[in-house]
C-alpha positions in Angstrom: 8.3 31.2 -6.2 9.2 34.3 -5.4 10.3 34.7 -1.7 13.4 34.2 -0.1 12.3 30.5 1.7 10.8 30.0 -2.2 7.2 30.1 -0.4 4.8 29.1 -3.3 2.4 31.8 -4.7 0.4 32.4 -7.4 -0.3 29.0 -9.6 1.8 27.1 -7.7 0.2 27.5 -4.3 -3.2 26.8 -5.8 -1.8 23.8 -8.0 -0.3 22.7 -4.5 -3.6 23.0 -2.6 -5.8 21.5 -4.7 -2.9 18.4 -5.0 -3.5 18.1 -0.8 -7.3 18.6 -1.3 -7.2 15.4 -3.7 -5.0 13.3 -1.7 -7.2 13.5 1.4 -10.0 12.2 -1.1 -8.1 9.4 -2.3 -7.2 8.6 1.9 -11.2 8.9 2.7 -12.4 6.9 -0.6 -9.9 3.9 1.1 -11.3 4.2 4.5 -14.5 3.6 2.6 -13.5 0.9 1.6 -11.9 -0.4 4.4 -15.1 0.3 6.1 -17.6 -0.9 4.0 -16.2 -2.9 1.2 -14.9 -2.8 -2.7 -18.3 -3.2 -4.3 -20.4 -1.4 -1.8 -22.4 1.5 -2.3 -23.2 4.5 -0.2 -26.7 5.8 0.2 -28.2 7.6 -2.9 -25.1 6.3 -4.7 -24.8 4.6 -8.1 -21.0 4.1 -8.2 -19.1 1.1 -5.9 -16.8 2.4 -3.5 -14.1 0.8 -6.3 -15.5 3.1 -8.9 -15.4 5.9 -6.9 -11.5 5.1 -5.6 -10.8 5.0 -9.6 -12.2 8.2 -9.9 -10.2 10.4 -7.1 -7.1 8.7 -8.1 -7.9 9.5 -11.7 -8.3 13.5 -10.0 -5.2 13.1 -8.5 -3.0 11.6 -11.5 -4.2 14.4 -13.2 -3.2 17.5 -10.8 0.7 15.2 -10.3 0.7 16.2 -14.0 -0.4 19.8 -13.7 2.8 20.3 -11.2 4.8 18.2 -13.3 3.7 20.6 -16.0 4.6 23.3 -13.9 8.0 22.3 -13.2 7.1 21.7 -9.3 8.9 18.1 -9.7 9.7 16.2 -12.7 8.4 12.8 -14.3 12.1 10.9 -13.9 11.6 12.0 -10.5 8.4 10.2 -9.5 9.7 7.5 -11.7 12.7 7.0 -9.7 11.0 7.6 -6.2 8.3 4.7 -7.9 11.0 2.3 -8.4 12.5 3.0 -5.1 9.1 1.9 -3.7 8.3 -1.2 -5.9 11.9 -2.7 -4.3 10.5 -1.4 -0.8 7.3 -3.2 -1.1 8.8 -6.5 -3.1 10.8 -6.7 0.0 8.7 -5.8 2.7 5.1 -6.8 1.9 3.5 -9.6 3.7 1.1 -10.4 1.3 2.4 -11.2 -2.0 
């Protein structure tokens, strides 16, 4: 980051874009599935809309790493902001 509002550039903008790009196919592989079901398939498709969930998160773990790796955030960090949520959801979830 090299501007004055530490703007990303470089690695880090394209780290960060590709972190959005895989977040909106991890929303759209749930609406899937909200749609159509855990075990359905699309048209031309092999892979259950499960699978295919499994696989974009599986894209997405891996680019959270990549900015961990490139010292974007930290691992304690998402550990702690994790922890904060699983007391969240213990206390707030309906279904249990």
């Amino acid at each position: 980051m090299q501007d004055a509002n530490n703007l990303p550039d470089g690695l880090e903008r394209e780290l960060l874009i590709v972190l959005m790009e895989e977040c909106a196919e991890v929303q759209q592989q749930v609406s899937k599935i909200l749609r159509f079901g855990v075990n359905a398939t699309g048209p031309d498709q092999e892979k259950t809309n499960a699978e295919l969930l499994a696989a974009e998160v599986g894209d997405l773990s891996h680019m959270i790493q990549r900015c961990i790796e490139i010292g974007l955030f930290s691992a304690e960090d998402i550990e702690k902001a994790a922890e904060a949520k699983r007391a969240k959801l213990k206390r707030y979830l309906r279904h249990k």
